[in-house]
Structure formats: C-alpha cells, structure tokens
C-alpha positions in Angstrom: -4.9 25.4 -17.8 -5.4 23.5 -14.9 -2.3 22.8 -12.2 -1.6 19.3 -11.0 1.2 18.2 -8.2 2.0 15.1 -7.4 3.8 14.2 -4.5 5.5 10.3 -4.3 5.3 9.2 -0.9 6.1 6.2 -1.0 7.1 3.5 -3.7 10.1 6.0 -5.3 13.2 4.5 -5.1 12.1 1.5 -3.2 9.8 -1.6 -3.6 7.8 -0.7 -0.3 5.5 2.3 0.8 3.4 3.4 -2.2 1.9 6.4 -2.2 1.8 8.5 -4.5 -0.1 12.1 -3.7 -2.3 14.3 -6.7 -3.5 17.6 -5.8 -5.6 19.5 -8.1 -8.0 23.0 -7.5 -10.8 20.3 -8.0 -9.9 17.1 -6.3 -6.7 15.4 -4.2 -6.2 11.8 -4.7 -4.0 9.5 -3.2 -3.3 6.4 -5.1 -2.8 3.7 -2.8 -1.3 4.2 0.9 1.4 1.2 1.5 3.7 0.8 4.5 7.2 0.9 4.3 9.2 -2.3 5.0 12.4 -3.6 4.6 15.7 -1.3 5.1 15.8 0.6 8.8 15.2 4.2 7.3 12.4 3.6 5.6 10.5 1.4 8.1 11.3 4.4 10.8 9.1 6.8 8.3 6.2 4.7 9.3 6.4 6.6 12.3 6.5 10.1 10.5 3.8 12.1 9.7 3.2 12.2 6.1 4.4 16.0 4.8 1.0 16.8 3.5 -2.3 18.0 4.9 -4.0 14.6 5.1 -7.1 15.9 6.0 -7.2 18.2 2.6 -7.3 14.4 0.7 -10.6 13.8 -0.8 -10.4 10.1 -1.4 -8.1 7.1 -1.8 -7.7 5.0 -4.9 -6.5 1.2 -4.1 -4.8 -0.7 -6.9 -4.6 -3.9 -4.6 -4.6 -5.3 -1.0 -1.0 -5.5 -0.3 0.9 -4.5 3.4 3.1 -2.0 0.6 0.0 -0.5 -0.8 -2.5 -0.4 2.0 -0.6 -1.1 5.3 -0.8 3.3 6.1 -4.7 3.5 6.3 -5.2 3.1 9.7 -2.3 5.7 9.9 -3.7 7.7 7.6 -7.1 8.1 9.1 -5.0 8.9 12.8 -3.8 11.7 10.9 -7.0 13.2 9.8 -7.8 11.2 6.4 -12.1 11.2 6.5 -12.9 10.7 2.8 -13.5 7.4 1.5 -11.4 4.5 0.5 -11.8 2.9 -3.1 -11.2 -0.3 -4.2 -12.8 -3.4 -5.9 -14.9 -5.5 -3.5 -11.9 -8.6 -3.0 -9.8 -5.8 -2.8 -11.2 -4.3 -0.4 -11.6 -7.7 1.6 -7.8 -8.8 0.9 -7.3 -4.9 2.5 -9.5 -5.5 5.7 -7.4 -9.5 6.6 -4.5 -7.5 6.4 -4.6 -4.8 8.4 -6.2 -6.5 11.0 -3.5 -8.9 10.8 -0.9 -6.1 10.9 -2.8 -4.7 13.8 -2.4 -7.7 16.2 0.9 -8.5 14.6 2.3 -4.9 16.0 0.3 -5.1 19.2 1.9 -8.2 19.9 5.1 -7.2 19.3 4.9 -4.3 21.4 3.8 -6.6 24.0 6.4 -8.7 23.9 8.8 -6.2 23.4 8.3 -4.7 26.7 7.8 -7.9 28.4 11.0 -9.2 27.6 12.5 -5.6 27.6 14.6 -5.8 24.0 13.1 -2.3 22.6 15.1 0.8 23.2 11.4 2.6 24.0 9.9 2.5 26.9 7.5 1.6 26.8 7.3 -0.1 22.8 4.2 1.3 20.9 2.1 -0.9 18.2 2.5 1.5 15.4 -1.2 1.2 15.0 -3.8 -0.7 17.0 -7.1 -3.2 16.2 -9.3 0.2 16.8 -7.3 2.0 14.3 -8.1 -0.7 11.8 -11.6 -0.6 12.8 -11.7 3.2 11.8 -10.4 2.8 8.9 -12.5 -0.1 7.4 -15.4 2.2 8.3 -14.5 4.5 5.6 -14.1 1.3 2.7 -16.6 1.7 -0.6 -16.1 -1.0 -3.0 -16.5 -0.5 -6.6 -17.0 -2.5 -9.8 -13.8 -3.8 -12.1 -14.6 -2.0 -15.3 -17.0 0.9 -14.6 -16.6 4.5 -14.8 -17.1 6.1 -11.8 -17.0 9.8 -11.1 -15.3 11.3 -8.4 -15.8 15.0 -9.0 -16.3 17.1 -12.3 -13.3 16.9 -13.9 -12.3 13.5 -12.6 -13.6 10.0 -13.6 -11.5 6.4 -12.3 -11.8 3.1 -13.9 -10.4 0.1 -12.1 -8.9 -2.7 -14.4 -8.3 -6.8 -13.7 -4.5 -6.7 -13.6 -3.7 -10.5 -12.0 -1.4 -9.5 -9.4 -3.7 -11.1 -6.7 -7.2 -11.8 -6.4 -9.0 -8.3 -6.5 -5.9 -6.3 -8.1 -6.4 -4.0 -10.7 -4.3 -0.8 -12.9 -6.2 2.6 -11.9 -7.4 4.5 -15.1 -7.9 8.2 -13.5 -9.1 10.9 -15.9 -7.8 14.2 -14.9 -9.0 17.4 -16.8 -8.8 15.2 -20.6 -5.5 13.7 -19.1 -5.5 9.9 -18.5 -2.9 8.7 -16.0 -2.7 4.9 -15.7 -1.2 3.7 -12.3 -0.4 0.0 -13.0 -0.3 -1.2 -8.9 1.3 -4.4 -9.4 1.4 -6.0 -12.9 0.6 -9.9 -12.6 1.9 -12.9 -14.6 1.3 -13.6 -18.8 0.4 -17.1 -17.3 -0.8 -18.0 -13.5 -1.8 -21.1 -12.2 -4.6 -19.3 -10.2 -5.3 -16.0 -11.8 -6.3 -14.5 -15.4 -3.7 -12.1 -17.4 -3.9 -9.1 -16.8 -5.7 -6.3 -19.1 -3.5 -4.1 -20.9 -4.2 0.0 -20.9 -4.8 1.4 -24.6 -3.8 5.0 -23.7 -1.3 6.6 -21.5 -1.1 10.3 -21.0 1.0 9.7 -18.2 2.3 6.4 -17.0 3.0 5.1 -13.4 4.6 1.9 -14.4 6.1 -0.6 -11.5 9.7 -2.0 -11.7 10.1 -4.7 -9.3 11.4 -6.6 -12.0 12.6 -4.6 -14.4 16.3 -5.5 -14.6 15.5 -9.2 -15.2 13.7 -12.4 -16.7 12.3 -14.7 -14.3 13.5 -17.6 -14.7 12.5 -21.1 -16.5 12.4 -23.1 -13.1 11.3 -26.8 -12.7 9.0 -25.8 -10.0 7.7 -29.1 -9.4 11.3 -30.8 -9.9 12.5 -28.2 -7.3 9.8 -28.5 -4.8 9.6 -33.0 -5.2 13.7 -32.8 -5.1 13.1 -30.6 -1.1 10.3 -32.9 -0.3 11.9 -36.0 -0.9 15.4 -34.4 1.2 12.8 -33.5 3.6 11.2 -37.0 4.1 15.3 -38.7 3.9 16.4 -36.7 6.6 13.2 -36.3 8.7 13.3 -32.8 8.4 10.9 -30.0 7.8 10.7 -28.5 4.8 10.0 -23.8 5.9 8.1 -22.3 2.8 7.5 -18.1 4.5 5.3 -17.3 2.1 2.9 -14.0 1.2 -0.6 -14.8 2.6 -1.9 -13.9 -0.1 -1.9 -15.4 -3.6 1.6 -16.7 -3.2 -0.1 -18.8 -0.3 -3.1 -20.7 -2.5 -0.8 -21.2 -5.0 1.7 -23.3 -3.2 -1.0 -24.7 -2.3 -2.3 -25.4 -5.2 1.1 -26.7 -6.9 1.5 -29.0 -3.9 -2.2 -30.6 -4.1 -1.5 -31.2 -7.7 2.0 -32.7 -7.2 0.4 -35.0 -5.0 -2.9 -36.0 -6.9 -0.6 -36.6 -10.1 1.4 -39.2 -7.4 4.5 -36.8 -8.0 5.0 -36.7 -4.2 3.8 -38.7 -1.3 1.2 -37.6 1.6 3.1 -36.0 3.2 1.6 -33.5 6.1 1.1 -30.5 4.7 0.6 -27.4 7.2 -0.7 -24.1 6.6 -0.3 -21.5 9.5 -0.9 -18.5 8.8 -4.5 -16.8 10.2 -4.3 -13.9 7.8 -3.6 -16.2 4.7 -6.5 -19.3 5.9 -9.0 -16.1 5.4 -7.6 -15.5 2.1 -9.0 -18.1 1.0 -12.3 -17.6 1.9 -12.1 -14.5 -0.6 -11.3 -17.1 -3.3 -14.1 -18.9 -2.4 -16.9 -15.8 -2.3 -15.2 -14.6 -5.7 -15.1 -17.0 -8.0 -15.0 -14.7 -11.4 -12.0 -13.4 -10.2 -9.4 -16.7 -10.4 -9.2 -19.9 -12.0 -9.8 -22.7 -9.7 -13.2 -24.2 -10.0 -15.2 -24.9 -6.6 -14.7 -28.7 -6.8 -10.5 -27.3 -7.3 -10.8 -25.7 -4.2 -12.5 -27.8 -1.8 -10.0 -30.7 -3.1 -6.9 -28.3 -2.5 -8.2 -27.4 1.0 -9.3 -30.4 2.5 -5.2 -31.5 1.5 -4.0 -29.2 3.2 -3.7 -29.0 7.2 -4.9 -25.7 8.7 -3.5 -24.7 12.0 -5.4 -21.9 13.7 -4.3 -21.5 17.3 -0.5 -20.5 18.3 -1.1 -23.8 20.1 -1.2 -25.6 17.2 2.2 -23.7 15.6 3.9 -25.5 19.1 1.8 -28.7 18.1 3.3 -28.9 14.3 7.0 -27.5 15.4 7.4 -31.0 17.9 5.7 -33.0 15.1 8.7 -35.7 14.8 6.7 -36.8 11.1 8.4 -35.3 8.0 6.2 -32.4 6.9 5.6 -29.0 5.1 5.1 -25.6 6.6 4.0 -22.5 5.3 3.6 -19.6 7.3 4.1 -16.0 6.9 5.3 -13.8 6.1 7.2 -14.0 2.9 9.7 -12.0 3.3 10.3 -13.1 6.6 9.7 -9.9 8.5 7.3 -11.6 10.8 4.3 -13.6 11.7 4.5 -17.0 12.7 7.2 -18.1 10.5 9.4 -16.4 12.6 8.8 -18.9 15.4 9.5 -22.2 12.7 12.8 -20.6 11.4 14.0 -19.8 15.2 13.0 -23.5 16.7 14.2 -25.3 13.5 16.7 -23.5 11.0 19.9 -24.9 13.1 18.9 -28.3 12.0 20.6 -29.3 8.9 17.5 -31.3 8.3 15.5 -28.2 7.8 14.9 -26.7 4.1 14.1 -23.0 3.9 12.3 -22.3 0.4 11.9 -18.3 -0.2 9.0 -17.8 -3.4 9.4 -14.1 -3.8 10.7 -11.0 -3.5 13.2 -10.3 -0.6 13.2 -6.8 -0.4 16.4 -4.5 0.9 17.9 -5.7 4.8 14.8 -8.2 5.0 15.3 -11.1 6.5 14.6 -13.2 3.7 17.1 -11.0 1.9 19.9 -11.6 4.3 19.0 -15.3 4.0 19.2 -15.4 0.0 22.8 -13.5 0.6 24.1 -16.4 2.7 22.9 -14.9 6.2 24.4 -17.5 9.6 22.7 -16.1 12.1 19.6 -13.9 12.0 18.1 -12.0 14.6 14.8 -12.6 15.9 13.1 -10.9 19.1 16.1 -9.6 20.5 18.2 -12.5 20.2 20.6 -14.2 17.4 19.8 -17.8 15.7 22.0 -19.9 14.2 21.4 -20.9 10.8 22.5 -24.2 9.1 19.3 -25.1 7.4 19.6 -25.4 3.5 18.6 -22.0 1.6 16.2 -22.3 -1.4 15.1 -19.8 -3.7 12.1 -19.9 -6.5 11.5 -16.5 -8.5 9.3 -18.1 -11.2 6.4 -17.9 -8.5 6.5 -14.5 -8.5 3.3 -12.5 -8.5 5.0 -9.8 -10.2 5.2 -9.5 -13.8 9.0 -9.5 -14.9 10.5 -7.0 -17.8 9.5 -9.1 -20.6 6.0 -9.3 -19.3 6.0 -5.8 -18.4 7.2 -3.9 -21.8 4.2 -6.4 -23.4 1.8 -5.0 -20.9 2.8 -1.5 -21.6 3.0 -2.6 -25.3 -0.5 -2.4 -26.0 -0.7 1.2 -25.7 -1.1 3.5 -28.8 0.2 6.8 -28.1 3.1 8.2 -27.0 2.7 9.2 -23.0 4.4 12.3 -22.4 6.0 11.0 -19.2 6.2 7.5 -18.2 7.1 7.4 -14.1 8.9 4.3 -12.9 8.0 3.6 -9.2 7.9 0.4 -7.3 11.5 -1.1 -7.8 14.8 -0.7 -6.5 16.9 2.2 -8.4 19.0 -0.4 -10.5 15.9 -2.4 -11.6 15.0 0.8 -12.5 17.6 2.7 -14.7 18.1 -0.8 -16.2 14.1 -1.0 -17.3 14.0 3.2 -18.4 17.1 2.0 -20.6 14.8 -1.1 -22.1 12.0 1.6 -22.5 13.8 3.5 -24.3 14.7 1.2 -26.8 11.9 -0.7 -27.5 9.4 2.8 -27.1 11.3 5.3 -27.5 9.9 6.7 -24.7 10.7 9.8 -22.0 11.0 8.1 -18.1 11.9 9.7 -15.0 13.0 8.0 -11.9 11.3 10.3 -9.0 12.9 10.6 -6.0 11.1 10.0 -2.4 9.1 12.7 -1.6 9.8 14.6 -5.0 7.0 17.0 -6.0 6.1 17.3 -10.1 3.9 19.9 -11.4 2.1 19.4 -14.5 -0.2 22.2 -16.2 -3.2 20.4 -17.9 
C-alpha cells in the first residue's frame, strides 16, 4: 500500500487560489498554483508562505493560464520551488502574458501607493516583481494535449482539451493504478470561439470545479442586450465600460461585436480594446489555430475592427474622446488594470453603461457593483457611481451545472471520492446535493488547507 496526502491550498471553499498539494514516497505534485483574489482574508494569504516544504515539490501540473491558477509561480519559485512547470504550449504562453502583466500591475501599484502615500506600509511592496516572473518562466516545459507523459515510476499525466480558454485542459494523473482527474475549469457545451470540452471515462478520484454549481446560466439575448447598450450609448453620447477577462472573454466580445456589426445589427461605432495583457492574447489565437474556431481570414476581420490602444497615453486619448464608443479593458472583475482608470473618470456620468460578462467573485469590485454598489473605492479614494449596471452570465467561460453533471456524465465507474473545489460553499453543497441524485455519488467539500490521506 502506498500513502498519498493531499493538501488544498487554495481553490477550497472559494473560487480563487487553486492549489491543490499531492505528496507521495515517490513523487509531490502540485496541481496548479493560483493566486488568491477577492475577499480581504484570502488576498492577505498571498503574502504567507505556503505551509509546506516547497522546495520538497517535484513538479507543477497546470490545468490552464488563469491569475487563480497560476498567479503564485513567481511566488512559488521565491520560496524554493526548482522543479519544472507543466502545461500545454498556449497554456503555457496564456501563463507567461499574465504574470508579467501581474508583475507590472503590482509594481505599479506599489509605486503609486507610496507616491501618493494611501498604503498602511511603508514602504508598499509589489507582492512579486518582473525578475520574479522571469525566474519562473525559466522553469516552463510545455507538453502535448493528449500524450502520456511520465513523471516518475509510478506516475504518468495526460493533459485533456477542456474549452475553458485557449490552451485549457482536465489533468489525468495516474497514481500507483489510481486515476485522479482534476477538471481545472470546465468550458462551455457550445462556444463561439472554442471546441467542447472532452469528457474523462474513468475517475478514481474526482476534483470537480463548482463555480456554477448552484445554477443554469441563463438564455440571454446577448446580441439584443449588447445592440439595446450600444444604441443608449450612441443616444446619450456616452460610453459604453465592458471590464472584461483578458483572456477568452476578451476575443469573444470581440468577436460578438464584429459580427453584430458585419450582419449591420449595430453601427460603426469605435470600438476600443485596452488592455496590454489581453492584445497579446490574441497573438496566441493566432500562433494556435487547432486550438479555437475562428479561421485566419475570422481573425484578421475581427482585429482590424477593433481599435487597439497600447500606451497609457492612449487610455487618456480614448477617455476625452467626446464620439460615442466601446471600451473594454481589464480586468473583469474589476480588481484592476486599466479599467479602473475608465470607471473612475466616467462611471458618475449617467451616460455611461457598465456591462460585467463574468464571474464577480466575493468583496470584488465587480461584485459590489452587481449588488448595487454607489461609490467604490479606487486608489485610496471614493467614486461616485451613477452609471447604469449591466450584467451577462451567458458569456461565461465556465461550464454551468447542467453542463457540468454532462461532463462528469461520461464517466463509467463509480469514483470513490469525488472532491468539489473551485466554487463558493453554497454553489457547492447545492451541486454535492445534484450529484447525489443524478450519480449517486460520495462528495466532500474540503476545507482550506485540509489534509486527506488516502492508502493506494
């Protein structure tokens, strides 16, 4: 019999931070290493060291590209981590604009901070830096979707095309004749830009996410909703603010908006893209074409539509435009990036539409907006909000439950534990109880940090 801990990190209770921690007599593994965002308490473990011995790790297993799933590496790798980092090679690309992104995002902020003096620290720290980033990247091996690949005797891992974003995949990891399937983040049944997802056939043990778990997305009119803010936007002379994930969620509004407009559903309208991190996004679209939808000739139309602002020059440029117009900037949940600087210059207009596309995670800013929010805070200071709230969950990147219990519905034995990470706990107990019923199956909620042994 062979011992097996696992340790969750990250991703237990919560929607951000996954990390989840197997040590075995033959090989540790950690399965994705995502930063914590959202509520106070969890961003402040960020700053913790994680309650392992990171440098006992042998290698890290990435299920997709993600700030939640990969935003810890440089940490990681501060703390000792010198193994190597696994992904698929978009993955690994999507991994590399983000956390360089992240790194000048926190540097700046740091900056800022103690130039303006509005951080209790003196004097304000990035919580990791460009060089951090740089030593991490160092350490990135990409692999092929599909293959076996062994990572020691008694361990094999198999990446699988799960159409969260370009490059995500479910982690197949055979463990001593155990197979535990880590889904990452399960995509959409139907995606304007990406395939379905594969579906495992065998699940000794499950790591299933839960974003979703408690709901249906809904049947939206997305391009009723999005003509019906363009058209307000254009009447009023107003900007219509779309934060938006950089990545996926980003070429797909695109992508709806190009379409809108070639089928003369909307007007030319200026359209303007500013986010850095997302603009190089799309470059990954273009280098990986087997691994979305759009044809080349789709994506040079799309782009050239589109207005791409680069410099923070340019963010000024398009914020004193006096012309009707679109913005989408990051980041989607509104925790920061150049958004922030739109929704502080122009949310006390009524004029101004604010359209959120995703998940607003716990004490987010996008959260507080959804919940009616007047005022939010923003470097140190309070803004006045009278712009007109939006929300659209059908774009979602995450498969909801329906989609879910089908993905999981594939597989033809019983597990003899299914874990549910990734969601908040009453998404959660509501998808164990749906489980249940349609599987019969045994699920446990883990708790942050909680250690389970298994004997193999």
């Amino acid at each position: 019999m062979n011992k097996l801990k696992i340790q969750f990190l990250g991703g237990a209770g919560t929607v951000t931070g996954s990390k989840f921690y197997l040590e075995t007599d033959g090989i540790n593994i950690l399965v994705d290493c995502g930063m914590f965002q959202g509520l106070k308490e969890l961003r402040l473990q960020n700053w913790e060291p994680l309650p392992i011995q990171v440098s006992n790790i042998d290698v890290v297993l990435l299920t997709h590209g993600h700030l939640d799933h990969c935003g810890y590496l440089p940490l990681l790798v501060k703390q000792g981590f010198t193994g190597k980092i696994l992904g698929t090679a978009p993955s690994l690309e999507i991994t590399r604009i983000i956390l360089e992104d992240s790194a000048k995002i926190h540097e700046e902020e740091a900056e800022r901070a103690n130039q303006e003096g509005y951080s209790k620290h003196h004097p304000a720290l990035p919580l990791y830096t460009q060089d951090d980033v740089v030593a991490a990247l160092s350490l990135f091996e990409s692999i092929e979707e599909g293959e076996d690949i062994s990572l020691s005797e008694n361990c094999r891992a198999c990446f699988k095309y799960n159409g969260h974003i370009i490059g995500s995949t479910f982690i197949e990891l055979h463990l001593f004749g155990k197979l535990f399937v880590f889904s990452g983040d399960v995509g959409r049944m139907q995606d304007d830009l990406l395939n379905p997802p594969k579906q495992p056939q065998w699940a000794d043990y499950l790591f299933v996410e839960s974003t979703y778990g408690d709901r249906l997305h809904p049947k939206e009119d997305v391009a009723g909703i999005l003509t019906e803010l363009i058209d307000r936007s254009i009447k009023e002379r107003g900007t219509l603010i779309i934060p938006s994930f950089a990545v996926e969620r980003l070429q797909s509004l695109m992508y709806q908006l190009w379409k809108l407009y070639s089928k003369n559903l909307i007007p030319n309208i200026p359209i303007f893209v500013d986010s850095p991190m997302g603009t190089n996004v799309l470059g990954v679209f273009e280098h990986y074409p087997k691994w979305h939808k759009l044809s080349l000739e789709e994506y040079h139309n799309m782009c050239n539509h589109i207005n791409l602002v680069s410099s923070y020059r340019e963010t000024w440029e398009t914020i004193d435009d006096p012309r009707p117009k679109i913005v989408i900037a990051g980041s989607g949940m509104v925790t920061g990036g150049r958004v922030l600087t739109y929704i502080k210059q122009l949310a006390d207009k009524k004029s101004t539409s604010i359209l959120l596309v995703g998940y607003q995670a716990e004490e987010t800013r996008g959260r507080k907006l959804l919940e009616g929010a007047t005022e939010l805070k923003m470097f140190g200071k309070y803004v006045d909000i009278n712009a007109k709230i939006m929300h659209l969950e059908s774009l979602s990147a995450h498969a909801d439950q329906e989609e879910l219990l089908t993905w999981m519905g594939f597989i033809q034995n019983i597990p003899e534990k299914v874990f549910l990470i990734h969601g908040e706990n009453a998404a959660m107990e509501t998808y164990r109880t749906k489980i249940k019923e349609r599987f019969g199956w045994s699920c446990h909620i883990p708790k942050l940090h909680e250690v389970v042994e298994l004997w193999l």
